[in-house]
C-alpha positions as a LaTeX table, in Angstrom:
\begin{tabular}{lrrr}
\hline
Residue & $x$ (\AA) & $y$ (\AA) & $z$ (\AA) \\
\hline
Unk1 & 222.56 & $-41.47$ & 30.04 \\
Unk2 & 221.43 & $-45.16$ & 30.18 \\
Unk3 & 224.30 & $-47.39$ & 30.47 \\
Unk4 & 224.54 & $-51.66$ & 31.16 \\
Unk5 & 227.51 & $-52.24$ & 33.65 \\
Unk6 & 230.05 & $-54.55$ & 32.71 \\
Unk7 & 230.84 & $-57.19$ & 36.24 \\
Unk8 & 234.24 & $-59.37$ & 36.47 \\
Unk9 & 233.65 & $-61.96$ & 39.58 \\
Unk10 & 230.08 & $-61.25$ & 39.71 \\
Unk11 & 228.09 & $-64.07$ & 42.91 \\
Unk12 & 225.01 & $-65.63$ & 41.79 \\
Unk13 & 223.46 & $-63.37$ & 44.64 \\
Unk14 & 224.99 & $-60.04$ & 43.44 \\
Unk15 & 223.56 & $-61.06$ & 39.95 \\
Unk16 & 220.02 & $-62.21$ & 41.55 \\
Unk17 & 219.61 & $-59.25$ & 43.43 \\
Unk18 & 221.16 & $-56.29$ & 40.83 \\
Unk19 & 219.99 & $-57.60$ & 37.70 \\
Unk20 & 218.13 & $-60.83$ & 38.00 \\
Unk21 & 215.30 & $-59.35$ & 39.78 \\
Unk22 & 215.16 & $-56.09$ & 38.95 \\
Unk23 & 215.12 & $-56.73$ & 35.20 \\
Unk24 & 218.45 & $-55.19$ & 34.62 \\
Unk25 & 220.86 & $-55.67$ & 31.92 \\
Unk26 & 224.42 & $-56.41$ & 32.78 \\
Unk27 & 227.79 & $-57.47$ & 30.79 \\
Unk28 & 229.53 & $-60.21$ & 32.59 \\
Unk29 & 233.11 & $-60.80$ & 31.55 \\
Unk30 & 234.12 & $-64.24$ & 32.68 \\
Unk31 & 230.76 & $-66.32$ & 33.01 \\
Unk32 & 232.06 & $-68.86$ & 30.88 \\
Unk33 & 235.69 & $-68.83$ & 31.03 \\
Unk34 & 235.94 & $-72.76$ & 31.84 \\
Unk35 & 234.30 & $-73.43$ & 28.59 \\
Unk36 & 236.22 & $-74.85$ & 25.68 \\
Unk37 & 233.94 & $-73.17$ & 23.42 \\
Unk38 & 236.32 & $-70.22$ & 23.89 \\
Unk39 & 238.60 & $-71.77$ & 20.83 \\
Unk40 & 235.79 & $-71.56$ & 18.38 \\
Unk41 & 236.99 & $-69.79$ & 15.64 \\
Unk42 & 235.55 & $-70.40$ & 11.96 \\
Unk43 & 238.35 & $-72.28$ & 11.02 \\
Unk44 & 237.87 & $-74.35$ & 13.78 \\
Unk45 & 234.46 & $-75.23$ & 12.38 \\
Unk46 & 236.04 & $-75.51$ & 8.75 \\
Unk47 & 238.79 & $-78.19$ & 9.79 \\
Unk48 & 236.60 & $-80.32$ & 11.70 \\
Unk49 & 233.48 & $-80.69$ & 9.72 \\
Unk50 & 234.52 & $-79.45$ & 6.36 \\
Unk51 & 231.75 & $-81.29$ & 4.30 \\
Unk52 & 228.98 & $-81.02$ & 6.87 \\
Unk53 & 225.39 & $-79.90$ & 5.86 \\
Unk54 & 223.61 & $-76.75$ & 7.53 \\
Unk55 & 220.40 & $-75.30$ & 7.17 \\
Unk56 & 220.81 & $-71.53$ & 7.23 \\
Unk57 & 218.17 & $-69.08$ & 6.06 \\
Unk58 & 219.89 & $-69.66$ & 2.50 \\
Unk59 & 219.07 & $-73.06$ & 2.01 \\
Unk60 & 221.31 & $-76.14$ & 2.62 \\
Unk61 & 224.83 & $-75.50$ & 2.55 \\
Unk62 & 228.25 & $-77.20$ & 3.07 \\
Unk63 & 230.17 & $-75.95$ & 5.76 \\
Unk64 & 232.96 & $-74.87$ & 3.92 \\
Unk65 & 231.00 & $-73.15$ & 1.89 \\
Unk66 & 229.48 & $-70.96$ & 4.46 \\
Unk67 & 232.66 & $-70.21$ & 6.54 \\
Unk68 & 233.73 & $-68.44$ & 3.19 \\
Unk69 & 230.18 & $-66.72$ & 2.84 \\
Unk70 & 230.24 & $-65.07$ & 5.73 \\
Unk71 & 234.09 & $-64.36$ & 6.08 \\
Unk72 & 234.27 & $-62.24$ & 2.92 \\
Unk73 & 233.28 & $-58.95$ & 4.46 \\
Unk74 & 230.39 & $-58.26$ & 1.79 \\
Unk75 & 228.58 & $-55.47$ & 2.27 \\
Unk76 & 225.61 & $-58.17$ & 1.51 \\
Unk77 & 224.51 & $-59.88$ & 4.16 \\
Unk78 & 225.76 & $-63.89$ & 3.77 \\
Unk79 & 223.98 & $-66.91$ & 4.95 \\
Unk80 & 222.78 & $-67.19$ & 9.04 \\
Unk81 & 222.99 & $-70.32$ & 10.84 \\
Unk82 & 220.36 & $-68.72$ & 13.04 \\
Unk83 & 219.07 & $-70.26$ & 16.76 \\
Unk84 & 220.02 & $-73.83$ & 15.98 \\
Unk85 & 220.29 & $-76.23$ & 18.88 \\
Unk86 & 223.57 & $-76.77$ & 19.97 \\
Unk87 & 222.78 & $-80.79$ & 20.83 \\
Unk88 & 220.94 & $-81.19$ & 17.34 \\
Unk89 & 223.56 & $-79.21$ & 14.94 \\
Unk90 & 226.71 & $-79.61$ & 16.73 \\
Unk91 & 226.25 & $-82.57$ & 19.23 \\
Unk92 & 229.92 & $-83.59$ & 19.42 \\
Unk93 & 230.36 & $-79.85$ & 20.97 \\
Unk94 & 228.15 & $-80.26$ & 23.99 \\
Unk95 & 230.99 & $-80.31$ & 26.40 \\
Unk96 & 232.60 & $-77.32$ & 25.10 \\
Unk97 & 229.70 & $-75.31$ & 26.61 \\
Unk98 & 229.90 & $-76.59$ & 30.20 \\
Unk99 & 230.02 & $-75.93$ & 33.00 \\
Unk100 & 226.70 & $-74.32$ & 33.12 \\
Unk101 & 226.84 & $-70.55$ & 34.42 \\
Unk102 & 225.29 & $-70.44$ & 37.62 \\
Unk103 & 223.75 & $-67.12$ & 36.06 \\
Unk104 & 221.04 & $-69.51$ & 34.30 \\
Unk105 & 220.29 & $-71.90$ & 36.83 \\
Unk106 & 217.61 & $-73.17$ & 37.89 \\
Unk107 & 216.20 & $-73.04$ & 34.57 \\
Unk108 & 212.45 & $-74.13$ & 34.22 \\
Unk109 & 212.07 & $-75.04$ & 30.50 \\
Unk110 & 213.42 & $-78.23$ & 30.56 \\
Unk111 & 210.35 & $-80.53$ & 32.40 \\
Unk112 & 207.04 & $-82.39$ & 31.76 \\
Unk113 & 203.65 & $-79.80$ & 31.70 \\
Unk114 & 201.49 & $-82.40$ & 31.39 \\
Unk115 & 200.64 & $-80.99$ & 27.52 \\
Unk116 & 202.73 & $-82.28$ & 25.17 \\
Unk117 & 203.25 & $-79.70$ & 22.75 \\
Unk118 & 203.69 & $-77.30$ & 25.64 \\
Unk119 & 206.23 & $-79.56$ & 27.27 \\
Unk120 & 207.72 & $-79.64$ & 23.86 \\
Unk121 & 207.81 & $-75.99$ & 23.25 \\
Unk122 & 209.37 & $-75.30$ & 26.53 \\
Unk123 & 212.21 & $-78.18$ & 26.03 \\
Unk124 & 213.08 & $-76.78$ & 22.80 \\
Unk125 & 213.98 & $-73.17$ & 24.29 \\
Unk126 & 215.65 & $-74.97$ & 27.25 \\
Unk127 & 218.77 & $-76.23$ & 24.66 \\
Unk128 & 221.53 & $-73.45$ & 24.45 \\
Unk129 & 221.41 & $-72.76$ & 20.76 \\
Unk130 & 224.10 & $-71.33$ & 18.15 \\
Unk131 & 224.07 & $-68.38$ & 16.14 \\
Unk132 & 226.99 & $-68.08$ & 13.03 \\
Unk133 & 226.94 & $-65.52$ & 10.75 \\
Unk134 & 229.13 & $-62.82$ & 8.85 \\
Unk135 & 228.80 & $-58.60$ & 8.74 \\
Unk136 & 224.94 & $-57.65$ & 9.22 \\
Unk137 & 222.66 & $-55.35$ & 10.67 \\
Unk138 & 219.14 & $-57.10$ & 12.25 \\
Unk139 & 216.00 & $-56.06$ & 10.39 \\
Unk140 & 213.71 & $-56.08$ & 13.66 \\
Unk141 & 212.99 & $-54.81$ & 17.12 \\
Unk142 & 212.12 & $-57.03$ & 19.11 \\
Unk143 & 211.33 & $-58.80$ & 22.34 \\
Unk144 & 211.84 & $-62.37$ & 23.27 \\
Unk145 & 209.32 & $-65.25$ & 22.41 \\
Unk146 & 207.66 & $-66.49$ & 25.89 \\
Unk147 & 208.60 & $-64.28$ & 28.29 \\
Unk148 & 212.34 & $-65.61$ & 28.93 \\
Unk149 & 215.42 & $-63.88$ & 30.23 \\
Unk150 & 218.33 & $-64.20$ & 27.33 \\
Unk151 & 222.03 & $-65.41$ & 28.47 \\
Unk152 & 224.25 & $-64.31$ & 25.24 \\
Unk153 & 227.78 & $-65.86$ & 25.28 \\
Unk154 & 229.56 & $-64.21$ & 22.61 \\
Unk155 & 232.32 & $-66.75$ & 21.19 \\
Unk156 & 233.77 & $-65.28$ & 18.32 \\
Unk157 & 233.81 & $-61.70$ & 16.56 \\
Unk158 & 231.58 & $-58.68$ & 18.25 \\
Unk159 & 228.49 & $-58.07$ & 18.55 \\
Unk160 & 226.43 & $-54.57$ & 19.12 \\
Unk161 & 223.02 & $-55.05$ & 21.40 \\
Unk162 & 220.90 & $-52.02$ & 21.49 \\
Unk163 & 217.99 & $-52.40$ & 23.58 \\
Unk164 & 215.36 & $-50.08$ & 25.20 \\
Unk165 & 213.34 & $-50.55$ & 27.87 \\
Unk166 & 210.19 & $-51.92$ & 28.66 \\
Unk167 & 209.08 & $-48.98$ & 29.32 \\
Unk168 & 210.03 & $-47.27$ & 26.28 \\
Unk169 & 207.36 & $-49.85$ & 24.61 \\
Unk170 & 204.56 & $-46.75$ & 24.16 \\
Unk171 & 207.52 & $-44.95$ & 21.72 \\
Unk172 & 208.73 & $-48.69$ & 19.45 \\
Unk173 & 205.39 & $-49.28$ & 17.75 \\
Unk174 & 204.73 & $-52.60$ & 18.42 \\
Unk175 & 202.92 & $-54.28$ & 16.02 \\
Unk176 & 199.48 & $-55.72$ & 17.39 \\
Unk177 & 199.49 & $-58.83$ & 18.50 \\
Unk178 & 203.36 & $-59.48$ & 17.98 \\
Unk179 & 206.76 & $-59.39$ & 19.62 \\
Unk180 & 208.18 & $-57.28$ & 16.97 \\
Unk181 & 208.09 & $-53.33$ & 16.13 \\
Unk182 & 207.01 & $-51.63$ & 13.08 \\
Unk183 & 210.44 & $-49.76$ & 13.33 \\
Unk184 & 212.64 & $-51.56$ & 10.76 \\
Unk185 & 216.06 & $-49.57$ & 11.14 \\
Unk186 & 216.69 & $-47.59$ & 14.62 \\
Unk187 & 219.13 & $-45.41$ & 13.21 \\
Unk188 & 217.13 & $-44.30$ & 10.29 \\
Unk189 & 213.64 & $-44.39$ & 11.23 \\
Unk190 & 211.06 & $-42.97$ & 9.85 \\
Unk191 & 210.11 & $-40.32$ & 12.13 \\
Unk192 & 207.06 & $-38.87$ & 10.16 \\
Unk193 & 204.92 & $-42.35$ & 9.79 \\
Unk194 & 206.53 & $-43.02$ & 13.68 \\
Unk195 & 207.08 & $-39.38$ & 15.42 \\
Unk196 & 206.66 & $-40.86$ & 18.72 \\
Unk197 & 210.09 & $-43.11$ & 18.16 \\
Unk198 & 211.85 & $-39.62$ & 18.27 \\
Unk199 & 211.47 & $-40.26$ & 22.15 \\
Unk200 & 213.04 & $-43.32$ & 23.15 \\
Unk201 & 216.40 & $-43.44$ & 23.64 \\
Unk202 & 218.68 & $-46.36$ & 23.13 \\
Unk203 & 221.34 & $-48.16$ & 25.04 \\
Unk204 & 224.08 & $-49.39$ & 23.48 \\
Unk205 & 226.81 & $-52.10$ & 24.58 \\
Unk206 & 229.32 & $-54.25$ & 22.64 \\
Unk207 & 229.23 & $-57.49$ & 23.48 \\
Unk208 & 233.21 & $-59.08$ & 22.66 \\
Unk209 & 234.52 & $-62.42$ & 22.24 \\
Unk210 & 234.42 & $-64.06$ & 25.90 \\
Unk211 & 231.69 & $-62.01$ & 27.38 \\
Unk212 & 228.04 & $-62.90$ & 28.27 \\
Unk213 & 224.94 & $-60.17$ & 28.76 \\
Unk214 & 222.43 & $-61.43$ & 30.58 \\
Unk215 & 218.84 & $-59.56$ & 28.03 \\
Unk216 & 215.91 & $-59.68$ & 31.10 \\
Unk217 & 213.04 & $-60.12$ & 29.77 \\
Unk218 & 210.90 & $-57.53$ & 27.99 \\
Unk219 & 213.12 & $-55.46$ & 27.02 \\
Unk220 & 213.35 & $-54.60$ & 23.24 \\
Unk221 & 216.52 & $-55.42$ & 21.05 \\
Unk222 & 218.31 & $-55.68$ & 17.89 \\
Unk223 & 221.58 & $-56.31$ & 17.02 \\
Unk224 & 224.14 & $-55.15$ & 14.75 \\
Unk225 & 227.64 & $-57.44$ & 13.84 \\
Unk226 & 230.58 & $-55.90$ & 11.83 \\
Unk227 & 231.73 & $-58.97$ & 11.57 \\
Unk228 & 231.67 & $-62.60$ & 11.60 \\
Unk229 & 230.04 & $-63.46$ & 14.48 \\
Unk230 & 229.53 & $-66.59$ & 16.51 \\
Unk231 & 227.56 & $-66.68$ & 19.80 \\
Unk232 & 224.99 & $-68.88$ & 22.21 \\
Unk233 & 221.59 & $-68.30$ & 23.45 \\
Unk234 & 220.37 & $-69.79$ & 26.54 \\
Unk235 & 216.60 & $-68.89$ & 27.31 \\
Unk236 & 216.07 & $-68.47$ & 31.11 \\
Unk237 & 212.67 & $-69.07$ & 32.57 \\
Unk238 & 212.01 & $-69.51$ & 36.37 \\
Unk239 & 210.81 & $-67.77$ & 39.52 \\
Unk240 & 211.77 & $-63.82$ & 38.50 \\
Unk241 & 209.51 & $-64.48$ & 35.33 \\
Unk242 & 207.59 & $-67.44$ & 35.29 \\
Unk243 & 204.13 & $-65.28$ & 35.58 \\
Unk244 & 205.27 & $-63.72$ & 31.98 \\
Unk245 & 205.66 & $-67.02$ & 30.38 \\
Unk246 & 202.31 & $-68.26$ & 31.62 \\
Unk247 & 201.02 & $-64.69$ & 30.67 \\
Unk248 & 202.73 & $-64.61$ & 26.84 \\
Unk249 & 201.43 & $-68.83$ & 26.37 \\
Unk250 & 197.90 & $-67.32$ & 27.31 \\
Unk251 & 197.83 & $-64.07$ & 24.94 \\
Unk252 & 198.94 & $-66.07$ & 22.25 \\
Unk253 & 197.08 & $-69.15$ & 22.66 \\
Unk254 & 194.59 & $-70.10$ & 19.49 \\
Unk255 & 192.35 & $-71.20$ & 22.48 \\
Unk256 & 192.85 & $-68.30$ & 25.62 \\
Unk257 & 189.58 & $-69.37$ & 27.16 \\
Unk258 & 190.65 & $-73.05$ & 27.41 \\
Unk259 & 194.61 & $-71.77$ & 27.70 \\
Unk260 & 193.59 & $-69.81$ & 30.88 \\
Unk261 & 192.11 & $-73.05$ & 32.75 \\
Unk262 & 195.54 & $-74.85$ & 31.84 \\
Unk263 & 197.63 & $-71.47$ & 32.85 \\
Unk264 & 196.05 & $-72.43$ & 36.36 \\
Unk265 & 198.37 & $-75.59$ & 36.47 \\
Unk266 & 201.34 & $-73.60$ & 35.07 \\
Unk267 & 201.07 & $-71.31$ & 37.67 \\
Unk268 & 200.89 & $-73.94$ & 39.96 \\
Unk269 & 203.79 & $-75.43$ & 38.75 \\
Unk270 & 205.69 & $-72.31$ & 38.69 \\
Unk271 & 204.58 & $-71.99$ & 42.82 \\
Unk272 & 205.85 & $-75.49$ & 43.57 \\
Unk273 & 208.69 & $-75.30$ & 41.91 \\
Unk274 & 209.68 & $-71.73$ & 43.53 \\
Unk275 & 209.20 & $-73.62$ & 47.13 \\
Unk276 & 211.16 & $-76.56$ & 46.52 \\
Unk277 & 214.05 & $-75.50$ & 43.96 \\
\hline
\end{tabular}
């Protein structure tokens, strides 16, 4: 049985050479204990910006408004403050999220790549973003955008990962040309239009208020929260898989031909940096 171990006390070396580089999930329990963020609560959020404007994947709404939406325990899923940068949304809050966890570091999204909307793109995922939302079950399987390792910091409430494998990938119907799977609910699929599903198996880990799992990249995942939930996402990219950023930008490039003249620099990039970081 497939299992993610969960590590207290865990060296940046133990974690580069168990997980890190052999693409390994792993639970660690105290990555950010120093962080403030660990009193985030949704009343926290309601007392000290009670009239302030998000943009969920509802619309606009006042934050008052949305603490109650997704603290109700509907059966419906509520509003989703979903990947929002941390500095944009919340910039007061910054501090409350540092130290940064050795874990992530270095980290080579932040940086100038000579392309501006590349350079752009890769800043964007470099800024830990938040995720707030109540009871819900994730419509997609999925693997990360751009190749990057995830660094989930659950803050409040739990959160279920259930991931597979990358080499599972031949059995989760991926649709062509996409991140995502055809397979809309694991635990009900629809084994006659996808038979081959029937043979991957799952791994799943709960994920609880003060823990972090480190999601390597390509492996598949969706999520399911019984609750409200409030976590942050920091994208990793940097020696242990640079070549699948460079790779993913290329395959998904309107221009590959030109793309793979400019992945030459990236690569480049990606060697110097490895040398002298």
């Amino acid at each position: 049985m497939l299992t993610v171990d969960r590590r207290t006390n865990l060296s940046y070396e133990e974690f580069k050479n168990e997980y890190l580089i052999p693409r390994k999930p792993v639970i660690i329990t105290d990555a950010t204990a120093a962080w403030k963020a660990s009193t985030w609560t949704p009343e926290f959020f309601r007392e000290r910006y009670p009239d302030k404007m998000l943009s969920t994947d509802q619309g606009e709404m006042r934050m008052g408004d949305f603490i109650d939406a997704i603290t109700n325990n509907s059966d419906t899923p509520g509003p989703f403050l979903r990947e929002q940068p941390l500095k944009d949304v919340f910039p007061d809050l910054i501090d409350h999220v540092e130290p940064t966890p050795s874990y992530v570091t270095p980290n080579w999204l932040g940086g100038n790549y000579l392309v501006g909307s590349v350079t752009r793109r890769l800043n964007r995922e470099s800024h830990i973003e938040v995720n707030f939302c109540g009871r819900r079950i994730f419509p997609y399987l999925h693997i990360d955008d751009l190749g990057v390792h995830a660094f989930i910091t659950q803050h409040y409430g739990d959160k279920e990962l259930i991931i597979y494998p990358p080499d599972q990938e031949p059995f989760l119907y991926r649709k062509p040309d996409t991140r995502f799977s055809e397979i809309v609910d694991v635990d009900n699929p629809d084994l006659e239009k996808y038979p081959l599903f029937a043979k991957a198996t799952a791994i799943r880990v709960v994920v609880k208020a003060g823990e972090s799992a480190f999601m390597p990249s390509g492996w598949w995942h969706t999520t399911r929260v019984p609750g409200t939930s409030l976590s942050t996402v920091i994208s990793l990219s940097n020696a242990s898989n640079w070549a699948d950023l460079v790779d993913y930008m290329q395959n998904t490039s309107y221009s590959p031909r030109l793309f793979r003249i400019y992945s030459l620099y990236l690569k480049s990039a990606g060697y110097l940096k490895s040398r002298f970081s």
